[in-house]
N, C-alpha and C positions, 0 to 999 in steps of 0.2 A: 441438493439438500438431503442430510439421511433424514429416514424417516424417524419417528417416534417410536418408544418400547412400545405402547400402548396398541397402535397402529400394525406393527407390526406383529404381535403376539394375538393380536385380532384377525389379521388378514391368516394365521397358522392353522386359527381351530375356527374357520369360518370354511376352510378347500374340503373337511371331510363332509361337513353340512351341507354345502350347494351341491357335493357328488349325490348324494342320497336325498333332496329335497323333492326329487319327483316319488308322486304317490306310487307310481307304477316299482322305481327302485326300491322303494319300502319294504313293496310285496314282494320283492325278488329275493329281499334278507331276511324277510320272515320266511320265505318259504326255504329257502337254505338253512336258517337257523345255528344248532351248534353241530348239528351235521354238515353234511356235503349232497351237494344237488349236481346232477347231470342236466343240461336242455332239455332232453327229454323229459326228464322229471318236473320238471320247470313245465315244461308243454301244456303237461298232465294236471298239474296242481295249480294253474292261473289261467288254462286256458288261453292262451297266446299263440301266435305264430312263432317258431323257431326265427326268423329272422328277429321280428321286433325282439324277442329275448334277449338275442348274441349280441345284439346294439345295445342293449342296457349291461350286460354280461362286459362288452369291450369298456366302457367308459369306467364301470365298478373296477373292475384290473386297473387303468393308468391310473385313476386315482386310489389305487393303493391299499383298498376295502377288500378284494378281494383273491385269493392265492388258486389257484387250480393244477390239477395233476391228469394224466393222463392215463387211461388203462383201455388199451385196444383202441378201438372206435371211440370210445366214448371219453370227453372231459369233463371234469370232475372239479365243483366251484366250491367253497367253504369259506368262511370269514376269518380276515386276517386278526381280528380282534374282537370275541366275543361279547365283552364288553360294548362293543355298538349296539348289540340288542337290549342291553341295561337304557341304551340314551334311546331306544325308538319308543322301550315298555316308559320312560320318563315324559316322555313327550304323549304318550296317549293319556295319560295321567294331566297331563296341559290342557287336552283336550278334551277332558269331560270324560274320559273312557277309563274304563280297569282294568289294571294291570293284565289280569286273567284275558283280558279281551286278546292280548297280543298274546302271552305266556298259552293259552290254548290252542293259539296257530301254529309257533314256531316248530318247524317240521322237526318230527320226533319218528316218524312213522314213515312206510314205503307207499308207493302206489302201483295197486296192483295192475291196472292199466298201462303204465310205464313198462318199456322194454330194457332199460338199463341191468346190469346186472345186480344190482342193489337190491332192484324191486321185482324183479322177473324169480321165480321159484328155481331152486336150482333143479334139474333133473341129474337122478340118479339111474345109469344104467341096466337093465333088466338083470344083466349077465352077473351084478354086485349084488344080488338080493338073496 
């Protein structure tokens, strides 16, 4: 039996919603935001263990939320479509919460704590000065 349009056009925009439904993944796209986040970074700004991260970090990849690149050691996670952050600020808005509540998380900034090159200060040689 094929299925129904209705059914099936449900079962399409319901895969990126169960990917992101844990609260933990939430935080892991606000704190990525319209930038890009390293684990490390991630470590630093949710306080997590590096494993439980990369476990939320692989499932956000297969289902297709999330693109990453590579420099040196370090990988490099950012959102395949900004616009997800429109549907998490819409949903806190569902939930009694404002806008600003989300839109003042979404990482915008470095941490200085983090050893990524992002957030780590560059050093300039003596011999340059």
């Amino acid at each position: 039996m094929k299925k129904q349009p209705l059914i099936e056009l449900s079962e399409k925009i319901s895969a990126p919603l169960a990917a992101i439904a844990s609260p933990q993944r939430i935080a892991i796209l606000i704190a990525i935001g319209t930038g890009e986040a390293c684990v490390c970074h991630l470590e630093t700004a949710l306080g997590w263990r590096q494993a439980y991260i990369s476990q939320h970090l692989m499932s956000l990849r297969k289902a297709d939320i999330l693109l990453d690149r590579r420099e040196g050691r370090y990988v490099f996670y950012r959102l395949k479509d900004a616009s997800l952050l429109d549907l998490i600020t819409a949903t806190a808005r569902l939930s009694g919460l404002s806008a600003e509540s989300v839109s003042t998380l979404i990482n915008t900034q470095f941490h200085p704590s983090c050893e990524c090159p992002q957030c780590s200060p560059v050093l300039i040689p003596a011999s340059s000065l």
